[in-house]
Each structure stands twice: as C-alpha cells, then as structure tokens.
C-alpha positions as CSV (number, residue, x, y, z in Angstrom):
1,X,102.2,107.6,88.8
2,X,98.7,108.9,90.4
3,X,96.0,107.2,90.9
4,X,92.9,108.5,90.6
5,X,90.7,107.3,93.4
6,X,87.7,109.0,93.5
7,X,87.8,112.6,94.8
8,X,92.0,111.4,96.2
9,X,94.8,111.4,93.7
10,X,97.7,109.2,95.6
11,X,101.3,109.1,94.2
12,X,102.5,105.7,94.3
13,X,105.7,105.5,92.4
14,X,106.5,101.7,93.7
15,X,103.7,100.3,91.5
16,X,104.5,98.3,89.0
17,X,108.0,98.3,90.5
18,X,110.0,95.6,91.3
19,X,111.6,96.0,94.5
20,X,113.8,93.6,97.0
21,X,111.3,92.9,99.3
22,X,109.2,92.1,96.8
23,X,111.2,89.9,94.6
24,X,112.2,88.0,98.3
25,X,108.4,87.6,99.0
26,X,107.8,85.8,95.7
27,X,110.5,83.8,95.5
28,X,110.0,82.3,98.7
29,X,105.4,82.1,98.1
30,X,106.8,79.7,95.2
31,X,109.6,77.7,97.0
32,X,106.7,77.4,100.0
33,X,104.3,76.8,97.3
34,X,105.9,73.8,95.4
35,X,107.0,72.8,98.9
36,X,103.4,72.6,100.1
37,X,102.8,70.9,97.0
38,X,104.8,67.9,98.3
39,X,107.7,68.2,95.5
40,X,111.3,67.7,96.7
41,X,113.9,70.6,96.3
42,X,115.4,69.1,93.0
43,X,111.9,69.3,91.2
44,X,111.8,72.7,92.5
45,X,114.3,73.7,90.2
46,X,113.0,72.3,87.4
47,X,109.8,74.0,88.2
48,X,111.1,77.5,88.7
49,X,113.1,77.1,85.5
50,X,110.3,76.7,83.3
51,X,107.9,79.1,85.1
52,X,107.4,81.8,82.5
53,X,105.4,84.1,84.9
54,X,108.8,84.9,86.8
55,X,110.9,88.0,86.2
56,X,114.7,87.1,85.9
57,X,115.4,88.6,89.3
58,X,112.6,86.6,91.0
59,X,113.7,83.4,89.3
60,X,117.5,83.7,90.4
61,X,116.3,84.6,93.9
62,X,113.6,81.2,94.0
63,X,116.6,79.1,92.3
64,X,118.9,80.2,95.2
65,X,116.2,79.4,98.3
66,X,115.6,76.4,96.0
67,X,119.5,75.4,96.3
68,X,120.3,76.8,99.8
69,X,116.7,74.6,100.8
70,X,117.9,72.1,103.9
C-alpha cells in the first residue's frame, strides 16, 4: 500500500501486517510489562487471557513466554 508522504510515495506492504518479529516483540512488551508491574507468572495468564487488544497469534505467543517464564 503507498503512502503518500508529501512530494515521496513509499511502498510499504508490511503495514498493517502482522509478522513474527512483531508478534514476538509484543508478546514479550506484555509478559515484561505485567512483570514490571509486580504480578507473578500465574496472574500473567489470567491477564493475557482477558486482554482483548491481543491478536490470537500474539496471545498464544505471550501465553507461552508466560508458561515457559522461570
């Protein structure tokens, strides 16, 4: 999809796009955010499940750091 930025049109086709980097990124921001937030890996869970701002894949990928956690 271009962007239009100013006088330069870019083509960025991995906007918008989920990718794996990206879903590993924000799976791990929320386990070291909840972490930072002093709650123990079995809240985590809880927390990740009810999060409705995840995508699927993010959520399965935060629920597995959040399990794997030691």
């Amino acid at each position: 999809m271009p962007l239009d930025r100013g006088d330069l049109t870019v083509n960025e086709p991995w906007l918008g796009q989920e990718t794996g980097h990206n879903k590993e990124c924000e799976a791990l921001s929320l386990i070291h955010s909840l972490r930072a937030q002093g709650q123990s890996p079995i809240e985590w869970l809880a927390a990740i499940a009810a999060d409705q701002t995840l995508t699927e894949p993010v959520r399965q990928r935060a629920l597995q750091f959040a399990r794997d956690w030691k």
